[in-house]
C-alpha positions in Angstrom: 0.0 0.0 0.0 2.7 2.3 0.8 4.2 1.8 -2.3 1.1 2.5 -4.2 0.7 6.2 -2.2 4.3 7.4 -2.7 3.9 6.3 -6.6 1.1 8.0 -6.6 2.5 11.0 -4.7 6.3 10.8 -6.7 2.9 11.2 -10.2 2.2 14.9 -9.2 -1.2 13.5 -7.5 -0.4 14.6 -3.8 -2.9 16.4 -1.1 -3.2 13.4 0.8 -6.0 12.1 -0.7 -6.6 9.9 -3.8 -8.4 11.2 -7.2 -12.1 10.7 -7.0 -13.1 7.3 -8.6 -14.0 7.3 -12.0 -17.6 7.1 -13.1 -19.1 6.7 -16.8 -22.5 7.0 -18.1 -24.0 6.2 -21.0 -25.4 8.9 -23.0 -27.2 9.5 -26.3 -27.0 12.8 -28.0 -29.9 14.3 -26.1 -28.1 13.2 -23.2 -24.7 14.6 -24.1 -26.7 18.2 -24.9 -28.1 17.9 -21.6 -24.8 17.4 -19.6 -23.0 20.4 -21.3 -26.5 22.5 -20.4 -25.8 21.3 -16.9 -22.9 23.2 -17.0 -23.6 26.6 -18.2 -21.9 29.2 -16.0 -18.8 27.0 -16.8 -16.4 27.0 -19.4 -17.2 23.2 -21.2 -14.9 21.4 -22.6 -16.0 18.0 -24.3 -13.1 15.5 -25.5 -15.0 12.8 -28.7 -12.2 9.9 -28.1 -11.9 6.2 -28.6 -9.9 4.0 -26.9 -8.4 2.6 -30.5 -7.5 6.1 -31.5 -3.9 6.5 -30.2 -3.7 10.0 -31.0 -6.6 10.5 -28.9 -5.6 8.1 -26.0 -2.0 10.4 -25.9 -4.2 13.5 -26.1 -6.8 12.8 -23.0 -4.0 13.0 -19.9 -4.5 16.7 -21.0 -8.0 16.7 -20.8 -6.9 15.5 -17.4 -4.7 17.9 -16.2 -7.1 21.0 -17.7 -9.6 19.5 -15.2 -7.1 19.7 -12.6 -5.8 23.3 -13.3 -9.6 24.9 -13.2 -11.9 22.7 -11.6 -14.1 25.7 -10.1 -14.3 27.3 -13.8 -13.9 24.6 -16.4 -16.4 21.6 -17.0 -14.4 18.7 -18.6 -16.4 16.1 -20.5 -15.1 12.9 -22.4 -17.4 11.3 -24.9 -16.4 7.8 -25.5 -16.8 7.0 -29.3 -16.0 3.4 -28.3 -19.2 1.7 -28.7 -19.6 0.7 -32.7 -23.2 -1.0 -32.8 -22.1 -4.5 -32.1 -23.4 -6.0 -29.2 -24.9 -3.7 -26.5 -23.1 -0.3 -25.4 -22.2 -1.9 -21.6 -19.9 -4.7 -23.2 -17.3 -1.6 -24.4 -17.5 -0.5 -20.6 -14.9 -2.5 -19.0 -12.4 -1.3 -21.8 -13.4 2.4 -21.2 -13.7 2.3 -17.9 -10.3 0.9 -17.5 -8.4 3.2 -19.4 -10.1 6.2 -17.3 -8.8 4.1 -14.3 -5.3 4.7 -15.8 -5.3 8.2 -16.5 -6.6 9.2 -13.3 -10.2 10.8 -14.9 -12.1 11.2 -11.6 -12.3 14.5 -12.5 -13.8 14.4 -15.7 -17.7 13.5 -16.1 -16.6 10.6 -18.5 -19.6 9.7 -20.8 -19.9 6.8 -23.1 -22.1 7.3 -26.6 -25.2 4.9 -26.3 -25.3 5.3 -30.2 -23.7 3.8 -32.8 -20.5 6.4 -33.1 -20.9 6.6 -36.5 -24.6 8.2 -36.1 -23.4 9.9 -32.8 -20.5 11.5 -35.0 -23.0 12.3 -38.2 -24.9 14.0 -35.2 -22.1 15.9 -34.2 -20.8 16.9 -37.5 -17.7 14.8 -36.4 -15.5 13.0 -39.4 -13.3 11.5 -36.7 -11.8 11.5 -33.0 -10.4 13.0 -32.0 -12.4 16.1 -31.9 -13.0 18.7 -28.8 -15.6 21.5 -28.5 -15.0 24.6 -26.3 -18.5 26.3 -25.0 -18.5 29.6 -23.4 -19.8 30.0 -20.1 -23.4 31.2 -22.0 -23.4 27.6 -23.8 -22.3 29.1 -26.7 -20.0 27.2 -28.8 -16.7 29.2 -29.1 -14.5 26.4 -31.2 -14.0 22.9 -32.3 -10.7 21.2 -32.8 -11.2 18.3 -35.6 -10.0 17.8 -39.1 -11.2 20.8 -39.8 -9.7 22.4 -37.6 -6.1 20.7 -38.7 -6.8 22.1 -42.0 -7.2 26.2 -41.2 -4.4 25.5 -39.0 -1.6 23.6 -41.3 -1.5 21.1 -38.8 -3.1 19.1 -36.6 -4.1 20.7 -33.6 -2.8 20.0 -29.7 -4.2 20.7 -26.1 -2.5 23.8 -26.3 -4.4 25.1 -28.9 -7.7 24.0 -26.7 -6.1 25.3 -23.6 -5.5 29.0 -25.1 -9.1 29.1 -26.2 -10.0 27.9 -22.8 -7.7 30.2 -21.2 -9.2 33.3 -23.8 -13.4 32.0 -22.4 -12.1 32.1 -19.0 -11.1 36.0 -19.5 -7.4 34.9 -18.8 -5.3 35.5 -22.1 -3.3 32.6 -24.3 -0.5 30.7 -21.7 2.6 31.9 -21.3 5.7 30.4 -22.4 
């Protein structure tokens, strides 16, 4: 046990007490408009990954650590694109839910599509994951990083490109550095 806490201390994920556990809920569309609604006041922030994406499986940590840095201001969603239509949405669960485990997502309100993500992304006007939405505190959208977005910006876009749009909703100016 001991070793566990000082690993997890050595990890940057001191205070003494562990992350909150990890929960995941299946959502439709409706239900994924409903949880950034919840939010309004907040800046919202929803990651569209899949576990067999690895650009988005090295991208989420950050999704992680933006929940960290502003959890009074910033409202961090993931949307699991990991269910494809075969079998039910629950069998995908154990898969998701484990690789939330690993990243330490407590902090994040994970949510897992209860549609086939190929409707979910049509839905969405997604092409493919990853993609990431910033809404504005009034539930407006203020950007989405996709392909799209890769093409106006001549390459494919980071977590620092969502974190200055973040910082710029939250009235704090692009990071320095």
């Amino acid at each position: 046990m001991r070793t566990v806490i000082m690993a997890w201390a050595v990890a940057g994920c001191g205070g003494g007490s562990p992350p909150p556990a990890v929960t995941l809920r299946l959502v439709d569309h409706a239900g994924l408009v409903a949880q950034i609604a919840a939010h309004r006041g907040r800046v919202v922030v929803v990651d569209c990954w899949s576990t067999s994406c690895p650009p988005c499986v090295a991208g989420f940590p950050r999704l992680v650590a933006l929940a960290e840095r502003f959890p009074a201001d910033v409202a961090c969603l993931s949307l699991s694109f990991d269910y494809e239509g075969i079998g039910a949405p629950a069998d995908v669960v154990p898969k998701v839910r484990g690789f939330l485990e690993a990243v330490g997502a407590g902090r994040v309100v994970n949510l897992l599509g209860s549609e086939e993500s190929d409707a979910l992304a049509a839905k969405l006007d997604v092409v493919a994951v990853p993609a990431v939405f910033v809404y504005g505190r009034d539930g407006r959208l203020l950007g989405r990083f996709d392909d799209d977005a890769a093409k106006r910006l001549g390459r494919p876009f980071t977590y620092d490109d969502v974190e200055a749009l973040v910082r710029v909703a939250l009235g704090a100016g692009p990071p320095s550095g």
